[in-house]
N, C-alpha and C positions, 0 to 999 in steps of 0.2 A: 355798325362797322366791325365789331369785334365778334356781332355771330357768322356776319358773311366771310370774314377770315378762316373763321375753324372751319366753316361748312368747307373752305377752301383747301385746307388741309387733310379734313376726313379723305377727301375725293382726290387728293392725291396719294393718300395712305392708300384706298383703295386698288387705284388703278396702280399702283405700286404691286400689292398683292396679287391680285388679280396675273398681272402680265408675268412675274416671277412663279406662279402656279405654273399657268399655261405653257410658261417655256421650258419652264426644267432646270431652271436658275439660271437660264442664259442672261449674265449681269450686261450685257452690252445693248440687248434686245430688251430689258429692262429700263436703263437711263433712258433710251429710244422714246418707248413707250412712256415715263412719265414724265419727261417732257411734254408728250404728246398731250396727256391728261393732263397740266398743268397750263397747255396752254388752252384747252378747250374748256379746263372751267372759270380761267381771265377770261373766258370770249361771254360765257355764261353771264359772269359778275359784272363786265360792262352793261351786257342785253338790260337786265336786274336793273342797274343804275338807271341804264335810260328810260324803262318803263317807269323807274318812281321819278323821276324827274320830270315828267310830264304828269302824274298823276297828282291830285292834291292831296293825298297822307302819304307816307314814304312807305315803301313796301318791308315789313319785318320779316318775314321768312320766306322760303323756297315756294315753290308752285306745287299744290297738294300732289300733281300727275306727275311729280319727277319721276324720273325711273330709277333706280341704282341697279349699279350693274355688280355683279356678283356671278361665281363661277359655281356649277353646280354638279353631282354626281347622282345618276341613274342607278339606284338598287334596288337588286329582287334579293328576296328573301332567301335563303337558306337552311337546313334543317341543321338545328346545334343541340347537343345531344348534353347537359348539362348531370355535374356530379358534384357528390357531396367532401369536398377531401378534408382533412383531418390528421392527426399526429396518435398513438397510441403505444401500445406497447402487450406484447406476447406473454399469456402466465398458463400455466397447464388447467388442467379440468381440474383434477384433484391431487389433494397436499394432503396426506394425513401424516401423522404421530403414531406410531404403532406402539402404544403401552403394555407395562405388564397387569397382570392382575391378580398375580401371588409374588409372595418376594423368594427367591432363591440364588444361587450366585450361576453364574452365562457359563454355559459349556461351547454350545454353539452360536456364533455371532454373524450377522452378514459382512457384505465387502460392500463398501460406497464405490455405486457405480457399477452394481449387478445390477439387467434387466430379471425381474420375475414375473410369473405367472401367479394369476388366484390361487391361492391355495399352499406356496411355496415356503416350505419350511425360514423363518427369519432366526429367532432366536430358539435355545433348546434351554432350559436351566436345569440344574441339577434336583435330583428326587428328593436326596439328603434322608430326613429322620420319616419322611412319609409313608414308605412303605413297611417300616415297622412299626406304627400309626395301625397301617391298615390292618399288618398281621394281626396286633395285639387287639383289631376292634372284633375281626373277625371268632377269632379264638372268645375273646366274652360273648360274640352272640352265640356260638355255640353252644356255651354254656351254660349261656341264658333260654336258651329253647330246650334243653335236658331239662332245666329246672321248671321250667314253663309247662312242659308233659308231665313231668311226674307232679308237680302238684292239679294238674287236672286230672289226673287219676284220682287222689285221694280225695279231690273234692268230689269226684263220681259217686265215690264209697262213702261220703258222708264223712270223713275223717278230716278235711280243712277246709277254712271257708271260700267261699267265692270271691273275696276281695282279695286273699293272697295270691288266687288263679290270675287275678285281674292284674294284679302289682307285676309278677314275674312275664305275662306278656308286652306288657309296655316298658319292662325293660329291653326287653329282644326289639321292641321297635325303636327305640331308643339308638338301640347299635346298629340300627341298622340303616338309621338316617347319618350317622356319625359316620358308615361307610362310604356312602353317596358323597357325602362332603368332601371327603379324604381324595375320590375318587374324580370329582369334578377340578380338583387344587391340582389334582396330577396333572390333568389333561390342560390343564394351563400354561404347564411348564412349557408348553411348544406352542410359539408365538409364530400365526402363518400371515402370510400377506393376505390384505381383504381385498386387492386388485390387482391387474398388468398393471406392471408398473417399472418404474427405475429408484434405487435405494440412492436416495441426495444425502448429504451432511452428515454430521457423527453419527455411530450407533454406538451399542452395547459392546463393552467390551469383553473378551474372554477370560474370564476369573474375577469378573468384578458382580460386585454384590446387585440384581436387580429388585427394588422396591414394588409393588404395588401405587400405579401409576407413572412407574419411572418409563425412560421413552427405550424399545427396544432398536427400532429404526424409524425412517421422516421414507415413506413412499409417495413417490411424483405419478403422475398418470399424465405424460403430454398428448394422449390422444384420443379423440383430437384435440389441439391448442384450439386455445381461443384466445383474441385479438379482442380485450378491451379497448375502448373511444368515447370522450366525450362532446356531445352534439349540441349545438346552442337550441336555445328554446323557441326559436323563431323556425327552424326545419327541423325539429322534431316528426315536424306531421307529416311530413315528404317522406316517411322509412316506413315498412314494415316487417314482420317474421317473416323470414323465409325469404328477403330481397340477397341477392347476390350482392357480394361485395370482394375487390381483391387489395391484397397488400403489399409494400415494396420493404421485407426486412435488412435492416443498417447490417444484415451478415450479407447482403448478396441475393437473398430464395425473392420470386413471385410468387404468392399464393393467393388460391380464390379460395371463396367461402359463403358458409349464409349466415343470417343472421338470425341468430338461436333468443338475444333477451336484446329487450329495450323496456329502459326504467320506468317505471309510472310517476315518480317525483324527483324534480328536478333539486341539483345541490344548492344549497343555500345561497352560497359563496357565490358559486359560478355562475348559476342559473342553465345547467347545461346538465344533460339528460346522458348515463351511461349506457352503453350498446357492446352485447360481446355478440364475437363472429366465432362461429367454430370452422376451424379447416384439418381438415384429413391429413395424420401423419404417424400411419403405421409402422415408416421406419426409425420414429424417436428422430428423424435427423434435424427437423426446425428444434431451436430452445429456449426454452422458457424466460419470461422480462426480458425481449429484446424489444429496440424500437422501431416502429411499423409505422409508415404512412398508407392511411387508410383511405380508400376512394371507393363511394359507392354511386353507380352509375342512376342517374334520375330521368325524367321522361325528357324528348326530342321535340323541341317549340321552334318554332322559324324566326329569324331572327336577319340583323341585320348588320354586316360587319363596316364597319366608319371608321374613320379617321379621327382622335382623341380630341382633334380641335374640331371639328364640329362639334360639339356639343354646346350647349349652350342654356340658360335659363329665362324665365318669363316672368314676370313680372311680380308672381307670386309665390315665385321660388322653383317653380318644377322644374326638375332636367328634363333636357328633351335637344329636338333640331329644327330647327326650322327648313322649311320644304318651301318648293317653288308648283305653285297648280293656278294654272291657268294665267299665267305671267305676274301673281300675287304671291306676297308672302305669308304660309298659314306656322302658329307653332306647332308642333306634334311633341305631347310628353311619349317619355320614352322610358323602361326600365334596362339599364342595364345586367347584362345576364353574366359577362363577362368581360376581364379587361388584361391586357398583355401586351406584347410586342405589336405586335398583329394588328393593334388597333384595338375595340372597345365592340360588343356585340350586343346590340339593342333588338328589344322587342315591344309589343303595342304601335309597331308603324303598318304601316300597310302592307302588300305581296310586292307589290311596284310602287316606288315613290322617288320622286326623284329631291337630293336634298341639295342641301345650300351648303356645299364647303368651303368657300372663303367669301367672307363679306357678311355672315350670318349677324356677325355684332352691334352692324352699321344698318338692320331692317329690322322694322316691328311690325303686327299683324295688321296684314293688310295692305304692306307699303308695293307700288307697283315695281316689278323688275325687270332688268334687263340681263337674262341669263346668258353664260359662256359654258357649255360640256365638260367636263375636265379630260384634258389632257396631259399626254407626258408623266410629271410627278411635283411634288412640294416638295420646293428647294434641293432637287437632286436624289430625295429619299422614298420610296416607292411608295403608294400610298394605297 
């Protein structure tokens, strides 16, 4: 009694949905219709009774060739062109520290927020005690190479030894590496830039004392920028160097780009593989750590756009939909590729298939159907 009740129910829930599919939520053409179906499955459930009533065991369930009727949509596949997107953030090529490498006090400093060229003067520091250093080394090697001659004279003549000849030239070499030094200390005192670049953050001040390792300027190099992102380890495999990729930065700019690194180990933490994109930007005008949403376009599979309520699962868990072929219900798993307003866009179905939009709940493999086209929309809302 109480299974032929629900079955009575189901078949009214059905033809409920069903009729409100078809019409577009016309609610008046609805009560109509399940009426209709409510009273043709009393007419069922009498038939039912009278057959078990003549029979000697009572009949427990439905008749294996029922049909269920079920409204169903015709799709062909479409070409859906899937991408990788992702959250990142803009940082230049290169950051250096421009230090010194003798200490002197800053005659000339730069200005934060100069572009320079290779090569361009940053810091000058003062000469100070060096080049009377140099005079005074010079002045001994001269005098040391006077002395150096005339005792190889007299060791010619046999009047001093060869060690003394030997001692007074390797004094003269002696000042002469002392000049080299003097002379290399000088040429430090002028600190150039070691690329194009833009001078960021503090520098050296003018009259202040620069140490040996102290920072003269911090030069940026934003070009090209690169656009760091981290990738899950499950489509890592889907990317390689040189794939195109563009970005939407939080200032406003599009920009495309390629992809110059992809990490060979993934973060511990994350499990998510880092990827920089380098994009062209000669006139310094994108800037550096800003936030970027990153999309990189992947290959074009055919797919199938449905409606979120078909879908459905089987018995061992797969999503998928179940399809109408040959007036029988088969399941079809399915991979979603995509899911939005728009509805949900599956692949692994066929080129043409036609599927089960309303009713799909109420059939398992195999069950006979009585299919409806879909028309109009669900409940009003385009499908």
């Amino acid at each position: 009694m109480l299974n032929g009740l629900f079955k009575l129910l189901v078949a009214a829930a059905i033809a409920f949905g069903i009729v409100t599919y078809v019409t577009g939520g016309d609610y008046a053409q609805v009560r109509t219709a399940a009426n209709e179906a409510m009273s043709q499955s009393m007419a069922r459930k009498r038939e039912r009774q009278a057959v078990a009533a003549g029979a000697d065991e009572p009949v427990a369930s439905e008749p294996e060739n029922t049909a269920i009727a079920v409204v169903t949509k015709r799709s062909r596949a479409e070409s859906l062109s899937s991408s990788l997107k992702m959250t990142g953030a803009t940082e230049a090529s290169r950051r250096v520290d421009v230090r010194a490498e003798t200490s002197g006090i800053v005659a000339i400093a730069p200005r934060k927020g100069t572009r320079v060229r290779q090569g361009d003067l940053l810091c000058r520091q003062q000469i100070g005690a060096r080049k009377a250093r140099r005079d005074a080394a010079v002045a001994r090697l001269q005098q040391a190479l006077v002395e150096a001659r005339a005792q190889q004279k007299l060791a010619d003549k046999g009047l001093a030894s060869a060690n003394n000849t030997s001692a007074k030239r390797a004094d003269a070499e002696v000042l002469r590496s002392e000049i080299v030094q003097i002379d290399v200390e000088i040429g430090q005192l002028e600190i150039r830039a070691p690329f194009d670049g833009v001078i960021e953050g503090e520098s050296a001040q003018i009259g202040a004392l620069l140490q040996p390792g102290g920072t003269c300027a911090t030069v940026v190099d934003p070009d090209p920028l690169k656009i760091s992102g981290f990738v899950p380890e499950f489509q890592i495999g889907k990317l390689r160097l040189g794939d195109t990729a563009t970005a939407s930065l939080v200032t406003g700019e599009t920009v495309r780009g390629i992809i110059t690194y992809i990490a060979q180990t993934a973060d511990t933490a994350t499990r998510t593989f880092e990827i920089e994109i380098d994009v062209p930007n000669p006139t310094y005008s994108l800037r550096d750590a800003v936030t970027a949403k990153i999309e990189i376009p992947l290959d074009s599979r055919p797919a199938h756009r449905l409606p979120q309520s078909a879908l459905t699962l089987n018995d061992t868990g797969d999503i998928g939909v179940m399809t109408a072929t040959n007036g029988t219900a088969t399941f079809r798993k399915a991979e979603i590729l995509r899911d939005n307003e728009d509805g949900v866009w599956l692949s692994g179905l066929a080129d043409d298939v036609e599927v089960i939009v309303v009713g799909q709940e109420y059939v398992s493999e195999g069950s006979r159907l009585e299919t409806t086209p879909q028309t109009g929309s669900i409940l009003g809302n385009p499908s």
